[in-house]
FITIVEX-307277 format. One record per residue (C-alpha): residue number from 1; residue in one letter; z negated, y negated, x negated. Coordinates in steps of 0.25 Angstrom, whole numbers, plus 5000, padded with zeros to 4 digits. Each point is the difference from the previous one (the first is absolute). Example, Ala and Ser with C-alpha at 12.3 -4.5 7.8 and 13.67 -1.06 7.14 Angstrom:
     n   res      z      y      x
     1     A   4969   5018   4951
     2     S   5002   4986   4994
REM end
This chain:
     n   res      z      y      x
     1     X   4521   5031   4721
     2     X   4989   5010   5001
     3     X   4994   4993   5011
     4     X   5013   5000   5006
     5     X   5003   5016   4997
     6     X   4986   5003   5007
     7     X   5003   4991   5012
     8     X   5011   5008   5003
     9     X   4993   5012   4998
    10     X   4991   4998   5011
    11     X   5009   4995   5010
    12     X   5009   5011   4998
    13     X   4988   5009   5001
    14     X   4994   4993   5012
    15     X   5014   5002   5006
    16     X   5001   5014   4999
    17     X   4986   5002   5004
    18     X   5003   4991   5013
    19     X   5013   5009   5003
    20     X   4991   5014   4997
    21     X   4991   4994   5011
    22     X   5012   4996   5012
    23     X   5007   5013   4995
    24     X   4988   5010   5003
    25     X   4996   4990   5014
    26     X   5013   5007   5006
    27     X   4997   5009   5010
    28     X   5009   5011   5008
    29     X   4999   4989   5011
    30     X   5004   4988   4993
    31     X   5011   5007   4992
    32     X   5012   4995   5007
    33     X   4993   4986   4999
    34     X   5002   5001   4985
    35     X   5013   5006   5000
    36     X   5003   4985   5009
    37     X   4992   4994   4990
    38     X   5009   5005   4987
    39     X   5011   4998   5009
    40     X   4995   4986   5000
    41     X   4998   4999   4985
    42     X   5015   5003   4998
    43     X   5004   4990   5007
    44     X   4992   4989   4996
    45     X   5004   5005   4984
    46     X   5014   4998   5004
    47     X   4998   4987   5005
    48     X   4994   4994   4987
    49     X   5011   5007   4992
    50     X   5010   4994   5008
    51     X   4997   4987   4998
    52     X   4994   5001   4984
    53     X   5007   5013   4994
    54     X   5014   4995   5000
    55     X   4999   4992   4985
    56     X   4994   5012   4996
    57     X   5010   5011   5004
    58     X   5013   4992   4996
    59     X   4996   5003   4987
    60     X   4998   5016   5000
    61     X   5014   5004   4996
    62     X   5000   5013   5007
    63     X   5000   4992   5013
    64     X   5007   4986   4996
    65     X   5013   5008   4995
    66     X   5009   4990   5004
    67     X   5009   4991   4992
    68     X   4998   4987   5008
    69     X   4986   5001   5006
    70     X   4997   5001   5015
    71     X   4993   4988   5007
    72     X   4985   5002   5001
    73     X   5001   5004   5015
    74     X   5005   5015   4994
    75     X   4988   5001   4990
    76     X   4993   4997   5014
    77     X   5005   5009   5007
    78     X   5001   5012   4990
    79     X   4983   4999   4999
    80     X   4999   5000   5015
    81     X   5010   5013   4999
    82     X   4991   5006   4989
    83     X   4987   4999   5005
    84     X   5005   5004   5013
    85     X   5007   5014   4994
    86     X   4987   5004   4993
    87     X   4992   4998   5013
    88     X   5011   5008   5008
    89     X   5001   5012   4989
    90     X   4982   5000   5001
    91     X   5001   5002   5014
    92     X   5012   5010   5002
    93     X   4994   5009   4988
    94     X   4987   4999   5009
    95     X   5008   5004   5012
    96     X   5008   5011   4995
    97     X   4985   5005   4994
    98     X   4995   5000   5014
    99     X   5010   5008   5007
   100     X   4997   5010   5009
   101     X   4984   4996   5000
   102     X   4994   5007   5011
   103     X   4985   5000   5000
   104     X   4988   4993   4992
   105     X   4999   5013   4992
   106     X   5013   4998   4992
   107     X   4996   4994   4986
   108     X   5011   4990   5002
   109     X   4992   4994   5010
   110     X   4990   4994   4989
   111     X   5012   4995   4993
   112     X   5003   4992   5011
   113     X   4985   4995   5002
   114     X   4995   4998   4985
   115     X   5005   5001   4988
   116     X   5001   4983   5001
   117     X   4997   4997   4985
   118     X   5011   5008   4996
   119     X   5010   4996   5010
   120     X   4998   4986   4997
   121     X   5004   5002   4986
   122     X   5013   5009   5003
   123     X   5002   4989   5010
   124     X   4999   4990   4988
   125     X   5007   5010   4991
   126     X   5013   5001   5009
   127     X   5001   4988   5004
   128     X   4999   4994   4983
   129     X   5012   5011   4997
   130     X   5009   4995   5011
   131     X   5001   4987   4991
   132     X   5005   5010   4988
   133     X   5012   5005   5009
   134     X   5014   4995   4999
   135     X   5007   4990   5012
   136     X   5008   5011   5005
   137     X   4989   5007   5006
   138     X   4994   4989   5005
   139     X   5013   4995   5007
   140     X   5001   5014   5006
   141     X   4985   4999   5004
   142     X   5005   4984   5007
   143     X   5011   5007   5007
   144     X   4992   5012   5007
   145     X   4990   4991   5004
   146     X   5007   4993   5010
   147     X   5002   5013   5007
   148     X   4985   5005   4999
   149     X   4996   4985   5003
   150     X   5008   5002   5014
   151     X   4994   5013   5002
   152     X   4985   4994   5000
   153     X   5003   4992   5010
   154     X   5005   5011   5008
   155     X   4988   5008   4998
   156     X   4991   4985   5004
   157     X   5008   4998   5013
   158     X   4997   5016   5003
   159     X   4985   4999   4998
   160     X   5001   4986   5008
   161     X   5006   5008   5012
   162     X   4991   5011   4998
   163     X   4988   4990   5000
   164     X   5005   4994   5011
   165     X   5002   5009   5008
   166     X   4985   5006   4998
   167     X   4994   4988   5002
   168     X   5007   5000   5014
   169     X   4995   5015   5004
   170     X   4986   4997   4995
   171     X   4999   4989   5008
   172     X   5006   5007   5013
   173     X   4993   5012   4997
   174     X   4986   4993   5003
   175     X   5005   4998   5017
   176     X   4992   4988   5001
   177     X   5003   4986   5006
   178     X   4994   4992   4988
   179     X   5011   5009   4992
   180     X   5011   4997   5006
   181     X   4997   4985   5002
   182     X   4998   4999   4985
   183     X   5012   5008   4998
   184     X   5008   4989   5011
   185     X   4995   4989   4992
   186     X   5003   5005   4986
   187     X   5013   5001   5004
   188     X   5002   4988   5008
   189     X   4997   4993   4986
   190     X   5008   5007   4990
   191     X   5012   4996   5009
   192     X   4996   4985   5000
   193     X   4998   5000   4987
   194     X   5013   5006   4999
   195     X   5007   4990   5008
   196     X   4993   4989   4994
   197     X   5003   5008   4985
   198     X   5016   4998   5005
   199     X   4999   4985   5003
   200     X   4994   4995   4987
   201     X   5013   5010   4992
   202     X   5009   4991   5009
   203     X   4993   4988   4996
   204     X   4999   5002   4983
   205     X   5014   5008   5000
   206     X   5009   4995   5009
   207     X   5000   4985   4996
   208     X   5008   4991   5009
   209     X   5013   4994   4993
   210     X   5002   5014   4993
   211     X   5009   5013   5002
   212     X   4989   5009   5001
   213     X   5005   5010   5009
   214     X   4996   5013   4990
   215     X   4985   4997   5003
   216     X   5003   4996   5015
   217     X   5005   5016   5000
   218     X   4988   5007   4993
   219     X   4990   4992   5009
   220     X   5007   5002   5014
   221     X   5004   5015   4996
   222     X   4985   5001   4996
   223     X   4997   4992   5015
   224     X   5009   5012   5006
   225     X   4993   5010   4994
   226     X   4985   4996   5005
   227     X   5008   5001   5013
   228     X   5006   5011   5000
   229     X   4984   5007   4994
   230     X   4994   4997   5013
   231     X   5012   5003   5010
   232     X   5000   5013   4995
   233     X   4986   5001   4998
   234     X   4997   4997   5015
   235     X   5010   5009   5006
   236     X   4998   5009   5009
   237     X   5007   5013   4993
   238     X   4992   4995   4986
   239     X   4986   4997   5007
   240     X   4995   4994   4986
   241     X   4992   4989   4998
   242     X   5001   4985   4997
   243     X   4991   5000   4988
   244     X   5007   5008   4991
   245     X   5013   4990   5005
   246     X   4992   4989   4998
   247     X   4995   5005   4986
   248     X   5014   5001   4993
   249     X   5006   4989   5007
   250     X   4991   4992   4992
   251     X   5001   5007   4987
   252     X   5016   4998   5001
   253     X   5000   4986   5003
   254     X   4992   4999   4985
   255     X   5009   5008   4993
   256     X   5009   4990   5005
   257     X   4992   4988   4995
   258     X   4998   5009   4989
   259     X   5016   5001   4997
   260     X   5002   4984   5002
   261     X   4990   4997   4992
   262     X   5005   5006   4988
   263     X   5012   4994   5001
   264     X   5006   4992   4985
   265     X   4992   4987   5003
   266     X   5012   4992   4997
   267     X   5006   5004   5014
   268     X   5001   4991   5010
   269     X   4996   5008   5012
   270     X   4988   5002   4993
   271     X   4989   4991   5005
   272     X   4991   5003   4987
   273     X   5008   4996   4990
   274     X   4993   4989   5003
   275     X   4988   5004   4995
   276     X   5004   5009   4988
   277     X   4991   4997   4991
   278     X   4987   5000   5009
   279     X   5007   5013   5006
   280     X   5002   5007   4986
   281     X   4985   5002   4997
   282     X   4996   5004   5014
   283     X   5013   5010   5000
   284     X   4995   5005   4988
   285     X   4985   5003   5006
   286     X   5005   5005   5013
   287     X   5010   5010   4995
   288     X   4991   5006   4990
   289     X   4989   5000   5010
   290     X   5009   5006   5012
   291     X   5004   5011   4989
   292     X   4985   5004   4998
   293     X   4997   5000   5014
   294     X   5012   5007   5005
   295     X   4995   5011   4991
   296     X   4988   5000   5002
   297     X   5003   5003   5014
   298     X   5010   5011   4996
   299     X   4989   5006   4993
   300     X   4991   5000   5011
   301     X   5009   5003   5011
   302     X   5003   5013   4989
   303     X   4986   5006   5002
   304     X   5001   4998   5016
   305     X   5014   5003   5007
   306     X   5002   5013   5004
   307     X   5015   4998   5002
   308     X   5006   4997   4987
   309     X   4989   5000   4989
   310     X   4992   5013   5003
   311     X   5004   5010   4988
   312     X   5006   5013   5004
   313     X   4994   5013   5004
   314     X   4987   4993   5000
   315     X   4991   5006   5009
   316     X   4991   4993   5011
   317     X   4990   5012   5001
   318     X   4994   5009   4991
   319     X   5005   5010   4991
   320     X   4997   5016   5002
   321     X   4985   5006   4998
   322     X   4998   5003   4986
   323     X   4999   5015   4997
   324     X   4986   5001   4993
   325     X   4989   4991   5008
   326     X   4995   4988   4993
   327     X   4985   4994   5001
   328     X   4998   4987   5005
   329     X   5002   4991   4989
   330     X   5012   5007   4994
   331     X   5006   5001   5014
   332     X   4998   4984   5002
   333     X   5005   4998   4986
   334     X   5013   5009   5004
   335     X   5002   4993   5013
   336     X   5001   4985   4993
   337     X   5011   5006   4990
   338     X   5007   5006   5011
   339     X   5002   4987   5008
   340     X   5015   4997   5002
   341     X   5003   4987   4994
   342     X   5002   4988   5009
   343     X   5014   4995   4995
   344     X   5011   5003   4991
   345     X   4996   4996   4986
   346     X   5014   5003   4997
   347     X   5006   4991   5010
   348     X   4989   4990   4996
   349     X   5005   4998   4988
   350     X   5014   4998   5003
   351     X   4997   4988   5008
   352     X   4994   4994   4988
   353     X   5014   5004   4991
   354     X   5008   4995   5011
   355     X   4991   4986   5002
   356     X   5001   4999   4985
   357     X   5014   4998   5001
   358     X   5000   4992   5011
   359     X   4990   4991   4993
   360     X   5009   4996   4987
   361     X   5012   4997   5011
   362     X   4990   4991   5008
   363     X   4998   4992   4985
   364     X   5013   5002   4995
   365     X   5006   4994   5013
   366     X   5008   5013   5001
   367     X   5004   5000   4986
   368     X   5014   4993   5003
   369     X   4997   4984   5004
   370     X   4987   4999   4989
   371     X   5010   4988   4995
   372     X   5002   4995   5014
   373     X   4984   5001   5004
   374     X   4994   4996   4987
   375     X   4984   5001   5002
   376     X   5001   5004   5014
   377     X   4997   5013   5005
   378     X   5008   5009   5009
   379     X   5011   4989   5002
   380     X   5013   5001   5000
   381     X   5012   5006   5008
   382     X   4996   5016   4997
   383     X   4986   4997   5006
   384     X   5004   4991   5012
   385     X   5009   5016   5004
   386     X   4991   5009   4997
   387     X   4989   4992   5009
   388     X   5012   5000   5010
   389     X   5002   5014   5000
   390     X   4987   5003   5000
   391     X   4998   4994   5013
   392     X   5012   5005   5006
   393     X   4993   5014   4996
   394     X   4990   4998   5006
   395     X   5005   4997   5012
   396     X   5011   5011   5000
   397     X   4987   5011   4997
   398     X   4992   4994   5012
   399     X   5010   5000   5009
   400     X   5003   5015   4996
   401     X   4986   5003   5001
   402     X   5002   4998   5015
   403     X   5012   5006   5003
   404     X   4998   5013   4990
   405     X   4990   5006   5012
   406     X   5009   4996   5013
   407     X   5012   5007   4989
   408     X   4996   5012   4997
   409     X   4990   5003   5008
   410     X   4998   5016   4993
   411     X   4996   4992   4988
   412     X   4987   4995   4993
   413     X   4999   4987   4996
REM end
């Protein structure tokens, strides 16, 4: 027992020696990387307590307060939505914090960049208490989720087109031949791959000998749309460009695969279901691991575009001459504080609040079909729409991305 009692000790100081040394690795470069990486750590708990914290919750009477029991798919579900509340309250608090910073000399701009020992434990803290709250918080918490889940896909397919669309006017902007070569062929293989993406959908979602015809529409509307991207593109009145065309043409027809895929395996138009239990696992991977990546990117793209994420009122050049001359080293020091900050720590935050939610529908299969998906993530009619309309979105704010200018010509866009 005393053997035992000191074991524990030293692991549990080891540990907390092992998390004071990655805590004070993190630097004002590699901060975002650990907020991915918290992010991360969210996600990967609420995957183990979905599949192990169900025998325990049913018998916590302040959340089984039913007189017959619920299925063991609900006590699932309701740990996914808890975890996933307590990591979208640590990032809003976090955003609201960062409102209105400006500059590298506002105090709040070291909260944002250290402080990681104590964040982790408020993280740890707030996400513990959400177990302590009653169901019909959470089932408020499930119902607004849908809507921010939506939203953060909105916000990804804005980014995407602001990528794009930078990726093609850096390209252009070089006026070489190799440029626009590489620029022709890049192209010339997203829309291959697109085609050939649409061929294999027809094959595993179409199957001869069924009445198919809601997948038949999602593919050929999505067919359309890659038409209608570069028609437009290579009008004369648009004068764009066939990469950016080329780009989202592909990016729609996998939303599409993305929406069929998630269809109830039991459907006969869906050419997995065939292969549930080999797809279950990868499903799981895959969804959790896009999840990451997508904000990751989010993240990233928060500290470079200068459309969307570039916090207000910052300023690009420096600030007024101070009235009382400074020497050198206190003059240097002044000027590192006074550098505006890069991105919207605000807005940066409520990526990660909004991809939290999005998150717990992605492993509660939108929190309406967990009995109809069972292991499965992200399956299930509500995710096979909102991967639909998702694409449809995207093709709708391309499109208006081309017209906007030729519209309204007296207007920056």
């Amino acid at each position: 027992m005393w053997a035992a009692s000191c074991l524990a000790s030293c692991c549990a100081a080891c540990a907390c020696d092992a998390c004071r040394t990655v805590v004070s690795g993190i630097s004002r470069r590699s901060a975002r990387i650990a907020y991915c990486g918290l992010f991360a750590l969210s996600l990967i708990v609420s995957w183990i307590l979905r599949e192990v914290a169900a025998p325990l919750m049913e018998k916590l009477p302040w959340i089984n307060t039913f007189k017959n029991a619920p299925s063991r798919e609900w006590f699932e579900t309701d740990a996914v939505l808890r975890v996933s509340l307590g990591n979208f309250l640590f990032f809003t608090i976090l955003s609201l914090m960062m409102v209105g910073v400006k500059n590298q000399k506002d105090p709040r701009d070291n909260i944002h960049h250290g402080g990681w020992m104590m964040k982790i434990i408020c993280w740890c803290i707030l996400v513990i208490f959400m177990f302590f709250l009653p169901n019909e918080i959470i089932s408020f918490y499930e119902a607004i989720s849908k809507f921010g889940s939506g939203f953060f896909l909105l916000i990804q397919v804005v980014l995407l087109l602001d990528f794009v669309h930078g990726w093609n006017d850096k390209w252009v902007g070089y006026d070489e031949q190799f440029w626009y070569i590489a620029l022709l062929v890049v192209s010339l293989v997203c829309y291959v791959a697109t085609f050939a993406f649409s061929g294999l959908l027809f094959h595993f979602f179409t199957p001869s000998g069924q009445d198919c015809g809601l997948n038949t529409f999602f593919i050929v509307m999505t067919l359309i749309c890659a038409f209608l991207f570069a028609i437009i593109a290579l009008h004369p009145a648009i004068n764009g460009s066939i990469l950016p065309a080329s780009v989202i043409s592909l990016y729609c027809m996998y939303l599409c695969y993305s929406g069929l895929a998630s269809e109830p395996r039991d459907y006969e138009c869906n050419g997995l279901h065939k292969h549930s239990r080999a797809v279950s696992t990868s499903t799981m991977t895959l969804g959790l691991l896009t999840t990451v990546l997508s904000v990751v990117y989010s993240g990233v793209r928060a500290g470079s575009s200068t459309t969307l994420l570039s916090p207000p009122g910052s300023p690009h050049a420096g600030s007024g001459k101070p009235l009382l001359p400074l020497d050198k080293a206190d003059e240097h020091e002044e000027k590192e504080k006074s550098k505006p900050v890069t991105y919207s720590y605000s807005f940066f935050h409520i990526i990660f609040s909004l991809a939290s939610m999005y998150s717990a529908m992605l492993l509660t299969g939108w929190s309406t079909s967990v009995g109809e998906s069972g292991k499965l993530v992200d399956v299930g009619w509500p995710s096979v729409w909102v991967r639909i309309v998702t694409g449809w979105a995207t093709a709708s704010l391309y499109i208006w991305s081309l017209l906007a200018p030729i519209m309204f010509p007296d207007r920056e866009f």
